[in-house]
N, C-alpha and C positions, 0 to 999 in steps of 0.2 A: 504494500500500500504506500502509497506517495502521499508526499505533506499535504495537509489538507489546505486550502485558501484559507482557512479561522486560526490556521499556524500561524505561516507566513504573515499576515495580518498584525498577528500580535507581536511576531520578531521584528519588523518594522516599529513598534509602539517601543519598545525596550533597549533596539540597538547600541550598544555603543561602542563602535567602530569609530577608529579616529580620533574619539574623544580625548584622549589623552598621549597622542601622537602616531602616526602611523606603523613606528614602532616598535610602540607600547607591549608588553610582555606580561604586564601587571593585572590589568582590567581593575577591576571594581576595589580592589586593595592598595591603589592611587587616594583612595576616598580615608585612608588612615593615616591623617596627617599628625606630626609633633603635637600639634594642639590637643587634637583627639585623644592621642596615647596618653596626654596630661590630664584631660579632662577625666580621664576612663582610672589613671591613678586616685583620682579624686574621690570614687565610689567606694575605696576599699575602708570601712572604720571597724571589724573585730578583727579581721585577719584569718575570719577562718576558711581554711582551702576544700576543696569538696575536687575530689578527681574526678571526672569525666568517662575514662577511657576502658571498656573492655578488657579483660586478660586475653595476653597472645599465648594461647594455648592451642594441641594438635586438634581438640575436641571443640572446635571453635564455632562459627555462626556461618560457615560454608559448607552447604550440601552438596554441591556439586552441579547446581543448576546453571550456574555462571562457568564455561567452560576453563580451565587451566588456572582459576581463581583460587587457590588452596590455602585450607589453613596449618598456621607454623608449623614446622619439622624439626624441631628441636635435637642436634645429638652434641654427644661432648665428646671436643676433639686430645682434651688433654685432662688425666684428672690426677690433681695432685705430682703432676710431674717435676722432676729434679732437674729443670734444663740445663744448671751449670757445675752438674757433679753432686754426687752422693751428699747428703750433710747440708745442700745448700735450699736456700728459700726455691717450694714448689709450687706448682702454678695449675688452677687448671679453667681451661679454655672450651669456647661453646662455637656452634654453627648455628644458623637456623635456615632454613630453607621455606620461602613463603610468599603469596601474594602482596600486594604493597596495599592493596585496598580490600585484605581478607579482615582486617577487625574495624577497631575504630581510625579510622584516616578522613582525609580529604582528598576530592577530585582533583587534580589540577587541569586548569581551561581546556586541553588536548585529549583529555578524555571520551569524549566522543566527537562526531562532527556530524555535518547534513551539507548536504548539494555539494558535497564537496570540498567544505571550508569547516575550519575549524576559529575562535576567537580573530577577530582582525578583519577578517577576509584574506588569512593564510593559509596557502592549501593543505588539505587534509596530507595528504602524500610528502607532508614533511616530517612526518611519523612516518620512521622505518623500524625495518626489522634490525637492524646493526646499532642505531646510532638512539635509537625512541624518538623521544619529542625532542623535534629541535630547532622548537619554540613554545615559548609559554611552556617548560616542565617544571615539574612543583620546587626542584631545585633552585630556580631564580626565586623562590618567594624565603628570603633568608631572615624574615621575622613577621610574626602574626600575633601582636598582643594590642588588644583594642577593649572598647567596651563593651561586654556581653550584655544582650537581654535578653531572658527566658520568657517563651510566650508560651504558657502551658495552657493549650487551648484543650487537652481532655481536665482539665480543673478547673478550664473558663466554664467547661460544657456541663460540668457536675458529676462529673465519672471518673474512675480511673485509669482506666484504657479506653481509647477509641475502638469501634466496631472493625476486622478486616474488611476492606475495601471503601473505608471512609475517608473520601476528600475534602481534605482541609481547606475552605474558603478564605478569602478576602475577609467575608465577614467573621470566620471563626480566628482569625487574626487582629482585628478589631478588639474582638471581645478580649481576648486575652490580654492582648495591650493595655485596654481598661482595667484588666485586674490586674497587671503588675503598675498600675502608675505613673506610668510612663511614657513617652512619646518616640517609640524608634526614629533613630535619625542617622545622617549621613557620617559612615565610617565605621558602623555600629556591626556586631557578628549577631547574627537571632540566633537564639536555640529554640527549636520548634519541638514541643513536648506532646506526643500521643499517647506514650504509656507503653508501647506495643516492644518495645525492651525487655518488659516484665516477660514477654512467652519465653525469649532466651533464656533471661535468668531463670525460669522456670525448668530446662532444660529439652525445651518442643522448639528445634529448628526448623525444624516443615513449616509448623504456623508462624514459627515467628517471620518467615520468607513468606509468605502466602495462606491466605489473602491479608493484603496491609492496609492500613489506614497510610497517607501521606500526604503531600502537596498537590491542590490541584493547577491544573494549567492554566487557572485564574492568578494564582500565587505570584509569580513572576512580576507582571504588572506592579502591585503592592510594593515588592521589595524595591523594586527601580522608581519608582516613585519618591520612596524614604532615601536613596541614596545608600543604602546598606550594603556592608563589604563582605560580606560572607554570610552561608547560612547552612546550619548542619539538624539535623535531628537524626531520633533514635530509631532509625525502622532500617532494613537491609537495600529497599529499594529507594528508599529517601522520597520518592512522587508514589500518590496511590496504585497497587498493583493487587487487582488486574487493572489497566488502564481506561479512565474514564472513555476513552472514544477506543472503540473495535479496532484492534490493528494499528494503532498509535501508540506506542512504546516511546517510551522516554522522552516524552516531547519538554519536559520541564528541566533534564539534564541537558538538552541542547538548546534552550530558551535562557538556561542560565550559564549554563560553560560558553557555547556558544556565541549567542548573541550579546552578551550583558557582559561575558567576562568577569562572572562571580564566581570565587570558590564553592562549593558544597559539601558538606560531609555526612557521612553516614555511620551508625551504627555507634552512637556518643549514646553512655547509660547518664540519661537525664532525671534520675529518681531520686538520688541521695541530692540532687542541686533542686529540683522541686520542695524537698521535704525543709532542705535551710532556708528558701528562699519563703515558702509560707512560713516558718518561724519570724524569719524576719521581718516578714511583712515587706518585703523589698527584693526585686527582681532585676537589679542591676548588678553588675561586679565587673572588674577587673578579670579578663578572661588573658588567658596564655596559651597558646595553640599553634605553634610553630612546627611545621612539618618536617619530619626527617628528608635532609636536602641531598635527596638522590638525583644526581644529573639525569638527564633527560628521559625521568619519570613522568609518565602520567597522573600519578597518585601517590601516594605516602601514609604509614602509617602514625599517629601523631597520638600523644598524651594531653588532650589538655585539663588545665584546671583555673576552677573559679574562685575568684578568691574577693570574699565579699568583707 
């Protein structure tokens, strides 16, 4: 199936090519300036840190639905070894062998493409098989600490989880902005909160890949509106899956990588940063979320933490 005209339509409404030079590597993470990072210092008054990030473990959140997407191989190459003679200080050393977007990570722009183009209007085919991306890999993004806002739109909604295959609107982004207090704005990272983490931790990888609650293809609009530099939540496919329109797959990873030039990430345990942030009463913090900077990666797996 080919893009529909209600696509294209809206890539046009979202574009930002050019915007910040032709060429630009960054996209939407232009929008995190000095001032931002100061402002986003400003939110932090107990100091208490809340991790974000999944365990990289073999028993991980990939089924196998995503082809060659594996989760970590952990073996140890060295244990307790003598490397400089009998008697002396021993060592031991680890491998791991694994997807770069099997846990919690971020997309970097290259991550997918359509008509050919990926971020910019650079050709897809500059992703090879030797060299990766090479442009826009998550490698050039060599710091991502901005101001987080959690928008826990299954606590806007009055539940704990959202339903599988529940799309997340415009309007359920609203609401939840209204209950964290605040006004996303430009340079800001959102965490989009469904709940839908919990089937993982539960330990049901099937449900927790399908069917998902996610972003709908309304979403997009919203964030390019606020000017907001990145956006991650806690589901495997990050947009609702199955897909709202028949045969349109991923159109919100290529409306955001794509066209917008916004990072995305997926598979962030949003639960324990839910539970402080209703203590707190407060749904801002100090986020830190810098990608492991593997040259010309598509993706990256990344630890972040909130630190309110």
């Amino acid at each position: 199936m080919s893009l529909p005209d209600a696509f294209h339509d809206i890539a046009k409404r979202v574009n930002n090519w050019g915007r910040w030079g032709a060429d630009d590597e960054l996209g939407t993470l232009n929008l995190i300036t000095d001032e931002v990072v100061r402002e986003a210092a400003a939110t932090v008054r107990t100091g208490r840190r809340v991790p974000l990030a999944l365990p990289l473990e073999q028993n991980g959140v990939q089924t196998g639905m995503i082809p060659g997407r594996i989760d970590p191989l952990h073996v140890m190459v060295q244990i307790n070894q003598e490397l400089f003679g009998p008697g002396t200080v021993a060592c031991s050393d680890d491998v791991v062998t694994m997807g770069l977007q099997a846990a919690t990570h971020w997309d970097a722009l290259p991550h997918v493409s359509h008509s050919g183009r990926i971020y910019n209007g650079r050709p897809a085919g500059s992703v090879t098989a030797h060299g990766g991306a090479g442009f826009s890999g998550i490698g050039t993004v060599r710091h991502l600490v901005s101001r987080g806002v959690l928008l826990d739109v299954a606590r806007a909604r009055g539940t704990d989880r959202l339903d599988g295959g529940y799309a997340v609107t415009p309007e359920d982004l609203d609401a939840a902005e209204e209950l964290a207090g605040t006004r996303v704005g430009a340079g800001d990272i959102v965490l989009v909160r469904t709940g839908q983490v919990q089937v993982c931790l539960a330990g049901d990888r099937h449900a927790y890949a399908y069917p998902s609650p996610g972003l709908s293809i309304r979403t997009p609009e919203w964030f390019h509106a606020r000017d907001v530099a990145a956006v991650a939540n806690d589901t495997l496919t990050f947009e609702v899956f199955p897909p709202e329109v028949d045969g349109l797959w991923l159109p919100v990873h290529a409306l955001h990588l794509v066209e917008m030039g916004m990072p995305q990430g997926q598979n962030w345990n949003l639960e324990k940063l839910s539970t402080a942030c209703g203590e707190a009463g407060r749904y801002v913090f100090l986020l830190a979320a810098t990608p492991e900077p593997f040259a010309g990666a598509t993706g990256s797996p990344v630890a972040p933490v909130a630190i309110l």
